[in-house]
C-alpha positions in Angstrom: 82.6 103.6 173.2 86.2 104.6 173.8 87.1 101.3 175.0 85.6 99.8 171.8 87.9 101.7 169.8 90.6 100.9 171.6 89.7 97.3 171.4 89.2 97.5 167.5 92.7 99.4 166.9 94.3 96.8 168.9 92.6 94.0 167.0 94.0 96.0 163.5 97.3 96.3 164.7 97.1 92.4 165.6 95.3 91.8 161.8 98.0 94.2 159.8 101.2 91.5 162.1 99.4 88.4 160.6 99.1 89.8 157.1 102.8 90.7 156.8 103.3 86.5 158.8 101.1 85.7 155.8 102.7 87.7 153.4 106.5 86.4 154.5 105.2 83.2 154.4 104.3 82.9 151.0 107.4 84.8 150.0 109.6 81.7 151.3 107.0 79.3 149.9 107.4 81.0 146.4 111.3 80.7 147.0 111.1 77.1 147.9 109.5 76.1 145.1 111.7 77.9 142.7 115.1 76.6 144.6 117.1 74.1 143.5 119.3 71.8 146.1 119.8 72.0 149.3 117.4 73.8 151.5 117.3 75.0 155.0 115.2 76.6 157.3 115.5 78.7 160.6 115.4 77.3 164.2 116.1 80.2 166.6 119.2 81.3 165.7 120.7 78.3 163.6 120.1 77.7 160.7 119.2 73.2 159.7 119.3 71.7 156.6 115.9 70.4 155.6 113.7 68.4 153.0 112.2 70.3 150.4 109.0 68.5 151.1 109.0 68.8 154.9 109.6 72.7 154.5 106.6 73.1 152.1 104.3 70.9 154.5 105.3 73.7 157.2 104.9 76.3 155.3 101.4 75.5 153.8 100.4 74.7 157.4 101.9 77.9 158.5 100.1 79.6 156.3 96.8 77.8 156.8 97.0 78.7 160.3 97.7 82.3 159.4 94.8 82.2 157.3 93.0 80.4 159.6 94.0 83.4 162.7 92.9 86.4 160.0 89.1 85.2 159.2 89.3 85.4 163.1 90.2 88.5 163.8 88.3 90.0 160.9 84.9 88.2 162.4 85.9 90.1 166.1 86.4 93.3 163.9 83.1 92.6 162.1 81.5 92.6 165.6 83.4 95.3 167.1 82.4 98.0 164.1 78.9 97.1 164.5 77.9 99.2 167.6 80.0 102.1 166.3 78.1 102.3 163.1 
C-alpha cells in the first residue's frame, strides 16, 4: 500500500513537470505566432536564428508529444488509484 502511494506521488510530481512543459510550450507558440521578424530559438546555451514555420512545426510536435506523455501518465494514475479506493 505504502509503495503504491509512493508510486502515485511520484507519478504526480512527473504529471504537474509535463503540465508546466505543456504550459511553456504554448506560451512560445502563442508568442511565435504574434511575432513579427526574425525569430530564434534556444539550443543549449546559444541562441539560432530560425524559420517561423520550422519553430511552429517544433513546437506543435513538442506539444503533441507532451500531450501525448500526460494521457500516459494520467492512465498509470488511473490504475494506481484504483486499489487504494
Amino acid at each position: 500500500m505504502q509503495l503504491i502511494e509512493q508510486n502515485l506521488q511520484n507519478l504526480l510530481l512527473q504529471k504537474q513537470a509535463f503540465q508546466l512543459e505543456l504550459y511553456e510550450t504554448e506560451n512560445a507558440s502563442e508568442a511565435l505566432s504574434s511575432s513579427k521578424g526574425e525569430v530564434y530559438k534556444i539550443v543549449g546555451q546559444v541562441m539560432l536564428k530560425s524559420s517561423k514555420p520550422d519553430l511552429e512545426k517544433d513546437l506543435e510536435e513538442k506539444k503533441h508529444l507532451l500531450e501525448l506523455r500526460l494521457k500516459s501518465i494520467e492512465k498509470q494514475e488511473t490504475e494506481l488509484r484504483a486499489p487504494l479506493e
